[in-house]
C-alpha positions, 0 to 999 in steps of 0.5 A: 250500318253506321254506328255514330256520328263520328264516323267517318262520312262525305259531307255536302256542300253548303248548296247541295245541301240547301237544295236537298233539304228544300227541293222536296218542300218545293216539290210537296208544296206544288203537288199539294197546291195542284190537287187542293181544287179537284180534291175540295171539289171531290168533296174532301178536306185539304189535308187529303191533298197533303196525303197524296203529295206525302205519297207521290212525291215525299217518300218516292223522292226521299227514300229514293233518293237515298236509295239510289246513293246506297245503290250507287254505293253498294251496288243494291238497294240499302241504307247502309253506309247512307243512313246515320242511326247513332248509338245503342242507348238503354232501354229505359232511355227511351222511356224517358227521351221521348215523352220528354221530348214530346212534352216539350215539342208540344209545349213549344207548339202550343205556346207559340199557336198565337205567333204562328195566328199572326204570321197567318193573318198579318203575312200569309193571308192568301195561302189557304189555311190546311182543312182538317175536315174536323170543322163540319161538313163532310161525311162520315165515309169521307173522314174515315178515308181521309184519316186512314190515309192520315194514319198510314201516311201522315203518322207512320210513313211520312215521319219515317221516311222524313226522319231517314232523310234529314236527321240520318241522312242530311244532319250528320253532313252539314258540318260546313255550319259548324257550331250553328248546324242543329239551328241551320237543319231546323230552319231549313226543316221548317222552311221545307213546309212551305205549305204552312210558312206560318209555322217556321219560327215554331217549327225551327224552335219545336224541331232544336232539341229533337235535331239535338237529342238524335244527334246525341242518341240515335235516329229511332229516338226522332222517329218514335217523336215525330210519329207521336207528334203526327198522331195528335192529328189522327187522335183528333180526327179518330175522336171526331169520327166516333163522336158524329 
């Protein structure tokens, strides 16, 4: 296990690390685009098809991808020596970093609703809004599927293996940006959701000081932080469902 963002690791390429943050969005993005019109067909929302794409495609290609690179390093399947996890930090520190960083993610989310609004209507119009099903018009049976598969892949999975593979794996190896780094890494983190493009100045901003505090502490601290932003969806969802 590497023990902090000193050691001593091979960096990408400024190419190879452009495509390996946004091949996956792309991938993501066609798969969710394909299963919209059988999954609304069926009688589901939008964001089941995200779902599925989160399992057909975003946790076989991240995860196997930096399977198949300890593979090829140690000769098994491991993350050791792949993975940046950072340095032991207190107890109590985290105590204090991740509601924080929650609070101020949430706050940079929620301020920015009315940008992310107009960059909807005023440039991305034809992209069809992600339904959360929470507007009406399904079944009960429905969302209680729909959002166990937000449970599971949407607030755990998902952000798990997504924290493993851009703030462990492609963050510490981009040193070719320099000083620029954690704003490059957040653009490009951004622009990997190209199912919502609406979203990218918030995202970039929301995603700085995650990128930042990992960086300065360690991996589980993004992982817990994006699996608490994550959970807001199924709160809401869970909420729903109870009260109908």
């Amino acid at each position: 296990m590497t023990n902090n963002y000193q050691t001593q690791i091979e960096h990408s390429s400024p190419l190879k690390s452009l495509i390996l943050h946004l091949l996956p969005g792309v991938l993501i993005g066609l798969c969710y685009f394909l299963l919209l019109t059988p999954i609304t067909k069926n009688g589901y929302p939008s964001i089941t098809a995200l779902m599925l794409s989160i399992v057909i495609v975003l946790i076989p290609f991240e995860l196997g991808y930096l399977l198949y690179l300890g593979n090829r390093k140690k000769g098994g399947l491991s993350l050791r020596n792949i993975i940046v996890y950072g340095k032991r930090i207190p107890l109590w520190q985290y105590f204090v970093l991740v509601p924080s960083l929650f609070v101020v993610i949430g706050l940079i989310f929620t301020l920015l609703k009315p940008l992310d609004r107009f960059l909807m209507d005023s440039l991305f119009s034809w992209i069809p809004a992600m339904d959360s099903g929470l507007q009406g018009g399904f079944s009960k049976p429905v969302l209680i599927r729909t959002y166990l598969l937000v449970g599971v892949f949407g607030v755990v999975l998902g952000p798990l293996v997504e924290e493993l593979y851009f703030r462990g794996y492609l963050l510490p190896r981009m040193n070719y940006a320099g000083k620029f780094s954690l704003v490059l890494h957040s653009f490009l983190f951004a622009l990997y959701h190209i199912f919502t493009p609406w979203m990218i100045v918030t995202r970039t901003l929301g995603m700085l000081p995650l990128a930042y505090i990992v960086r300065r502490t360690n991996l589980l601290v993004g992982i817990l932080v994006h699996i608490l932003i994550n959970s807001i969806d199924l709160i809401a969802g869970l909420l729903y469902i109870i009260n109908t």
